[in-house]
Phi, psi and omega in degrees: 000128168286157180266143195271116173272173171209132172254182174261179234209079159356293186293014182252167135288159172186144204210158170255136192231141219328094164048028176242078206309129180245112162244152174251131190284173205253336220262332191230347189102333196287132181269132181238143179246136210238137176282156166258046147259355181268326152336285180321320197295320202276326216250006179252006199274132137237359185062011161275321190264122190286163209281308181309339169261339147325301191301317167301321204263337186245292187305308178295329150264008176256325180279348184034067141242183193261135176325286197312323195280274199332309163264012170287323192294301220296351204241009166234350166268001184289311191296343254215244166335339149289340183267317167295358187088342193281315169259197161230141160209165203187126171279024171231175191275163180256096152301138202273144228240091191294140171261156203305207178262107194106339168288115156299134165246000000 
């Protein structure tokens, strides 16, 4: 199995609500609310880190779950948030998309 990445998705809102993630998706409107281990994933997407070391590194010791379960879960809710727009996911690292000159993000 290859590893997988994830970046966030530029075009969304997204706000922390008592350790909860609120997005809005970009493509439709639709507000997703996130529990927080699917937090943990958005706030670790950096398209830099493969998915499996989110899960080792954040999930698995904050939740004491067993690994194979965890990332089978991050990766079909990765796959999930990726069909709304909300994540990238990619079997390479992603770059992060620098903003022009004058643009805010």
């Amino acid at each position: 199995m290859s590893r997988l990445y994830v970046a966030r998705n530029p075009r969304v809102a997204a706000r922390s609500l008592d350790g909860e993630m609120m997005i809005m998706s970009g493509r439709d409107s639709t507000l997703f609310t996130l529990n927080k281990t699917a937090t943990i994933i958005w706030q670790n997407a950096d398209g830099a880190t493969p998915l499996d070391e989110i899960v080792e590194r954040r999930i698995c010791v904050e939740f004491d779950v067993e690994r194979n379960a965890a990332l089978e879960d991050a990766e079909s809710l990765a796959r999930e948030l990726a069909g709304h727009e909300i994540l990238q996911i990619s079997e390479e690292p992603i770059p992060q998309r620098k903003p022009n000159v004058g643009e805010s993000r």
